[in-house]
N, C-alpha and C positions, 0 to 999 in steps of 0.2 A: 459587355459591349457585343451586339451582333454584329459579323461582319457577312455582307450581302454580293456575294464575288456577280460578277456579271462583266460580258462583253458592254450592255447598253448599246447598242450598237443600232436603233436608240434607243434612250428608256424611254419606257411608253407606258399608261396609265397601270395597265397588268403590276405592274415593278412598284408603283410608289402605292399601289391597294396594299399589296405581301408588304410590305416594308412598313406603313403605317398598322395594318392588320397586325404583326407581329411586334409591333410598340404595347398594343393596346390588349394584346389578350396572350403576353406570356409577360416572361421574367424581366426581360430585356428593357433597357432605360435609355439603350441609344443605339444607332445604326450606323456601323460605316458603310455605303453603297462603293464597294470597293471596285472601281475599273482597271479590268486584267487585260493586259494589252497583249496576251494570246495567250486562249485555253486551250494547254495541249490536246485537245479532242477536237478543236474547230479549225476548219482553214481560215489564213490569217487574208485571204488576197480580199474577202469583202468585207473588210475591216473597213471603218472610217478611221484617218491619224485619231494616233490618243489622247493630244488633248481637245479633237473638236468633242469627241464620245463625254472628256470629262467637263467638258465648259455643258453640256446638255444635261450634266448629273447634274452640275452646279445650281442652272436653272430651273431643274426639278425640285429640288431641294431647298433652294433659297428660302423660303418662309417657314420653314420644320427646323427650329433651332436642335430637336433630337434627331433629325439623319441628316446625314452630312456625304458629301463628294469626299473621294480618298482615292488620293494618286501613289498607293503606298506600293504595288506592286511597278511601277515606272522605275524605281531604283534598283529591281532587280533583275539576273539574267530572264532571258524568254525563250521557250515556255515559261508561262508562271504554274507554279506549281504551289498549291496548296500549302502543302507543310513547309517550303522554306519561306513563306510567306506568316506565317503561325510562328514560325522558329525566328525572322528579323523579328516581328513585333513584339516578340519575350522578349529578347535583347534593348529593342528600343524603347519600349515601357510596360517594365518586369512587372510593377503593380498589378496591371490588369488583367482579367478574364473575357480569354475572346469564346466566342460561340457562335458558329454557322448557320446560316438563313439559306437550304436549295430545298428547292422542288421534287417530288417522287423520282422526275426522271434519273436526276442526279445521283440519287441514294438509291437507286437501281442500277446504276453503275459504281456505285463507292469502291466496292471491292478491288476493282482496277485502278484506282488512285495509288499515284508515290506516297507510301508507307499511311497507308489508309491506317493499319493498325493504331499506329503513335497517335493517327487525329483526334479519333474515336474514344482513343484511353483519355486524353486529357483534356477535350473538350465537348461541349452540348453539343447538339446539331439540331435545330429547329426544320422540321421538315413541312413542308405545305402537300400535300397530295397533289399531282398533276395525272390529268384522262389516261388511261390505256399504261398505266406503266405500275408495276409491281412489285410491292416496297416489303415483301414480308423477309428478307434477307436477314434486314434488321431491327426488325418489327417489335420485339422483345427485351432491344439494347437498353438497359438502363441509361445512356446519356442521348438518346433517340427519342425526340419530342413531338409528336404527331400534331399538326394546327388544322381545324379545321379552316380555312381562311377563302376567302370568295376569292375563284376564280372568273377572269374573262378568257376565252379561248383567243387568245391577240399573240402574236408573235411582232420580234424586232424584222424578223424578214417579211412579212406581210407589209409592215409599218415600209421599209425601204423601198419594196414592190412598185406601191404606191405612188410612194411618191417620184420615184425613175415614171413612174405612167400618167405623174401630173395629175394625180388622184389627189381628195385633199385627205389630213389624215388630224383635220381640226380635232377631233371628241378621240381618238386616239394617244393621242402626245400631252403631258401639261401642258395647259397655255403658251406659258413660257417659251415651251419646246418648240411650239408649233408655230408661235412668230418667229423665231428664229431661222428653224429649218425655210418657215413661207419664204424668206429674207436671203436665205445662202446658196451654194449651191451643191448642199451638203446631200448625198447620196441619189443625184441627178444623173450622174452619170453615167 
């Protein structure tokens, strides 16, 4: 099981390319696109509520019966933190093998993660290369999986930009996404 941590904050086409890209050209057989309703590294004040963030995974997702919305970090204190996030879902379904889906930037920061060590020892970590950022820390780790995976340079803050500026962000967001967002008045203000 990959699990795909992200604010979404929205998700937007970049998010569901890495996530089906990483279905189809590693190990992995399913995706949790897991929405963190604050990543101790980000400020929380341009958060959208967490479940409008998870109703737009929903919609993202809807027709990929292998990735899936997951509200698993909502049950826990905030910040979410990584490993106690890894350490509930042992507890709540012991069967399974999780393995992480982040980007270069991320794994150029690992080291600084609550008990980076425990993650690294007992789980994969699917990594995607992102521009400008420099992954050779752990470049060598036997549970460090390098994906070549297409990227688009899009961010969810460009994506919100936008649309605060009445821009449209149609070929940006799933479909789905974008009737929604056209429809709300979700990150307007």
């Amino acid at each position: 099981m990959g699990l795909f941590f992200g604010s979404f904050n929205p998700i937007h086409i970049g998010h569901m390319i890495i996530a089906n890209h990483m279905l189809e050209y590693t190990e992995l057989e399913n995706i949790w696109m897991v929405v963190s309703p604050q990543n101790p590294f980000k400020q929380k004040k341009s958060l959208a509520p967490n479940y409008d963030r998870l109703h737009l995974v929903h919609l993202a997702t809807a027709e990929n019966s292998k990735i899936k919305a997951s509200k698993i970090e909502f049950n826990l204190p905030v910040p979410s933190y990584t490993i106690d996030t890894l350490t509930y879902l042992k507890e709540f379904k012991p069967g399974n093998e999780y393995a992480l889906i982040m980007g270069g930037d991320n794994l150029a920061s690992f080291h600084k993660w609550k008990n980076h060590e425990m993650i690294i020892a007992h789980h994969d970590i699917y990594v995607y290369k992102r521009p400008r950022y420099r992954t050779h820390r752990f470049h060598d780790h036997p549970r460090v999986h390098f994906v070549e995976a297409p990227l688009l340079d899009i961010s969810a803050t460009f994506v919100r930009k936008a649309i605060k500026e009445n821009k449209s962000v149609q070929y940006l967001v799933p479909h789905e996404v974008y009737e929604y967002l056209n429809s709300s008045h979700l990150y307007r203000k």
